[in-house]
N, C-alpha and C positions, 0 to 999 in steps of 0.2 A: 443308398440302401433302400431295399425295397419296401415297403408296408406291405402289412400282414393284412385279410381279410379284415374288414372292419364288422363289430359284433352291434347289437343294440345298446351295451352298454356307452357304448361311442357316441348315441343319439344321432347318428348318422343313417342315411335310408341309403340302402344300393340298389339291387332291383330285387331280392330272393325271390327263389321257384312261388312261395305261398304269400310273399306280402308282407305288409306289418299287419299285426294282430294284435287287440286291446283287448285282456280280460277283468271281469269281473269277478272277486273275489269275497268269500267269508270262512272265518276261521279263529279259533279258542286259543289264544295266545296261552294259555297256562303250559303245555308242554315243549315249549320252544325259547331259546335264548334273543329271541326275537326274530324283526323280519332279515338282515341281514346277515347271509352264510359267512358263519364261523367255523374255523378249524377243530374245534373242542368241545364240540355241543350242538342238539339238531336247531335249524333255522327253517323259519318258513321259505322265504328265498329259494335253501336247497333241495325241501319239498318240492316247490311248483318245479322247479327247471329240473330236478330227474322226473318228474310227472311229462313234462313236455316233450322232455329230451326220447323218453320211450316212445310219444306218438309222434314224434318225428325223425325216431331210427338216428339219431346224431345228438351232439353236444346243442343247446343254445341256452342263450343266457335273458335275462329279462330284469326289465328296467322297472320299480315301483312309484305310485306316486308320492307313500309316505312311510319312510322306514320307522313298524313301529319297534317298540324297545320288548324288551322280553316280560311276560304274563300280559301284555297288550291286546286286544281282540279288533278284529274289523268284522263290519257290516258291510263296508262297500269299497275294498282296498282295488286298486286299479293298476294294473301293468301292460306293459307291451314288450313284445317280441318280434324280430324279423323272422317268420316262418322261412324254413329253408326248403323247402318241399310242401305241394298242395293239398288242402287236407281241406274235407268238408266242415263247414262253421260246429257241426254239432260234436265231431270228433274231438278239435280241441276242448269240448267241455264234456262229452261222456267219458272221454277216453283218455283226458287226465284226471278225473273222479274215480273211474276205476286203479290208477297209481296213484295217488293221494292219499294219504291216513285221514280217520274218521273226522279231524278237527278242523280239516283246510276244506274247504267243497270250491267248484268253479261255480259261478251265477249263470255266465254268459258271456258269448266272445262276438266279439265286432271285428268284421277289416275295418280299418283308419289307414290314412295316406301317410305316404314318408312323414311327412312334415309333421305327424302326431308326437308329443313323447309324453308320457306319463306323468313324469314331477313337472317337464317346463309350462305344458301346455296347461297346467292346471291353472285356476282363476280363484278360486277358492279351495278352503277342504273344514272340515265341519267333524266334531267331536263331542259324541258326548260320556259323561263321567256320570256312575250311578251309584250313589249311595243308600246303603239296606240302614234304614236309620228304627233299630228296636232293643228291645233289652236283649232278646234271647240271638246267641249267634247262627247264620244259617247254616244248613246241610246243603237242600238243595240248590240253592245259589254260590255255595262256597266256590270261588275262585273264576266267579262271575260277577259279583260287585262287592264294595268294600264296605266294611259292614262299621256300623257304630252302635253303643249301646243309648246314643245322647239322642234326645229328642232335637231336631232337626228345624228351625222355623223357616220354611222356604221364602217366601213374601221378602225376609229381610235378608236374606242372603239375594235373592232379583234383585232386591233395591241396592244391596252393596257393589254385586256385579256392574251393573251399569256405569260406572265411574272408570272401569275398563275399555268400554267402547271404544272409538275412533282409533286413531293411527296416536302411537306411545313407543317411546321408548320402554320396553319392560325385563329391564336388567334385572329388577326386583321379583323376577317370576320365570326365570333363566337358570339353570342347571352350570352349577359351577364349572362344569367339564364340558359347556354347551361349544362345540366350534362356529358357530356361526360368526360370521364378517361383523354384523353388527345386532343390538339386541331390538331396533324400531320394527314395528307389524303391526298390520290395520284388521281390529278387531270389527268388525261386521254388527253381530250381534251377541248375545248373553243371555240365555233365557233361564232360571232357575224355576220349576215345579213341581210338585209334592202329585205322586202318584202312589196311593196306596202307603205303604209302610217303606216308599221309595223317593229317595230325591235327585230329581234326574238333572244335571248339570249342562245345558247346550251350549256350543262356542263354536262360531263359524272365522274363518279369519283368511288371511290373505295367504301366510303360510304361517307357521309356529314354531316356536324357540325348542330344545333339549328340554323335558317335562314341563313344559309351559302348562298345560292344561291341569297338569296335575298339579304343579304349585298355587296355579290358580284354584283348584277343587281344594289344597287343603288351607287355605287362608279362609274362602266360603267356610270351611265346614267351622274355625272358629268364630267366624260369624253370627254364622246358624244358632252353632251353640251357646250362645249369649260369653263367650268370653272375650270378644272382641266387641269394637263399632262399628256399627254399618259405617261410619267415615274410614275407618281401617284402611281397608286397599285402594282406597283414593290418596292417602298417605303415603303407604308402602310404595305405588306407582311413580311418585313425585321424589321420594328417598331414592330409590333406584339399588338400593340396598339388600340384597337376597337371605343375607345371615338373618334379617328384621322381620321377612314374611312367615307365612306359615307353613307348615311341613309341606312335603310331599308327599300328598295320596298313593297310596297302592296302586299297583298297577291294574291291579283286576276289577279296577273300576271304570277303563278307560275303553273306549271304542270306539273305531275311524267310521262314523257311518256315512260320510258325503264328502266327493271330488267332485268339483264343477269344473267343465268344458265348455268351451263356445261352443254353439249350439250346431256349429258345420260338421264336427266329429261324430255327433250323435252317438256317443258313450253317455248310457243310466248314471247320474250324477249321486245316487244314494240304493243302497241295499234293502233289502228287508230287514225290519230292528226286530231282532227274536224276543219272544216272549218270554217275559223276567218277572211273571205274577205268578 
């Protein structure tokens, strides 16, 4: 039997007319059932690839580096494509911005070599979670961070994150419906700080679990809020128990702002973080 044209989703490189192509993305997760195309609902996904598929006269499909979940936002989401046909660098980014809706934009497109792919080649990827911590709820941030009416103490939600660091098992911070093979990831760094009437949550990690970030933001946020111990998710971590930890954050507090590449690809490892004052 013969095989069929092999697509990017294959992770395979043939030689196409334009190459492989890495782009650069941001975009407001609130209108979309996330990043991957669904039959029943719009996806970011099938934004960019009918965006692409128009400046390239044909079908193509495209590989991300991090499927985020639905009301999710990226600052610096990363795909690749085998262009099937030559097209100037600035094409694919003017002239998928002119097919795109207002909430997806392209940053920037790179050629990278076959051997690039999007999730594999990643080294890292980096998220941060932002909470509006006031009494009154927001307007203009609504469905851009998740709001609390609870005063917030940052210092000791830093000091509780840390206990996450290094490489863990984090069953206990894992999405009951997570598929992943197993729940261990090597958490990089944790930074928790208080900006303005905002507490901005960073997590950098080697890859990450089905709402991991977000199980982690809502365990902090009982922290924060004095109804937990700062020992808490150094417990939870070691239970491995998910029913034990604390909620799960909203989604619209969450943001893919940084993929890291070895440095021969020369794909921008992080986006512009929009202004949220």
């Amino acid at each position: 039997m013969t095989e069929g044209p092999r697509t990017a989703r294959d992770g395979l490189a043939e030689e196409p007319g334009g190459g492989r192509i890495a782009l650069v993305l941001e975009y407001h997760g609130g209108g979309f059932s996330g990043w991957q195309r669904q039959d029943h609902a719009p996806s970011v996904q099938q934004a960019v690839e009918t965006a692409i598929s128009r400046i390239a006269n044909q079908p193509v499909e495209v590989v991300c580096a991090g499927r985020t979940d639905a009301g999710v936002h990226a600052a610096a989401q990363v795909v690749h494509f085998d262009a099937p046909v030559e097209r100037p660098l600035h094409a694919w980014v003017l002239g998928c911005n002119a097919h795109l809706p207002e909430s997806v934009s392209v940053l920037s497109a790179h050629p990278v070599p076959g051997s690039f792919h999007a999730r594999y080649s990643a080294q890292r990827r980096g998220y941060r979670y932002v909470f509006l911590s006031r009494r009154a709820r927001p307007a203009l941030l609504a469905g851009r961070v998740a709001w609390t009416h609870r005063e917030l103490d940052a210092p000791r939600m830093h000091a509780a994150a840390q206990a996450l660091v290094g490489e863990h098992d984090f069953s206990a911070f894992r999405a009951v419906a997570c598929q992943a093979r197993h729940a261990v990831r090597e958490v990089y760094r944790i930074d928790v700080a208080r900006h303005g009437d905002q507490v901005w949550i960073d997590v950098e990690a080697n890859a990450f679990l089905h709402h991991m970030v977000r199980n982690i933001a809502g365990t902090l946020l009982a922290v924060g809020s004095g109804e937990q111990a700062v020992e808490w998710p150094e417990r939870l971590l070691a239970a491995g128990d998910r029913t034990r930890s604390g909620i799960t954050a909203p989604a619209a507090g969450l943001y893919l702002t940084r993929v890291v590449y070895p440095p021969e690809y020369d794909v921008p490892s992080a986006g512009r973080w929009p202004v949220l004052q």
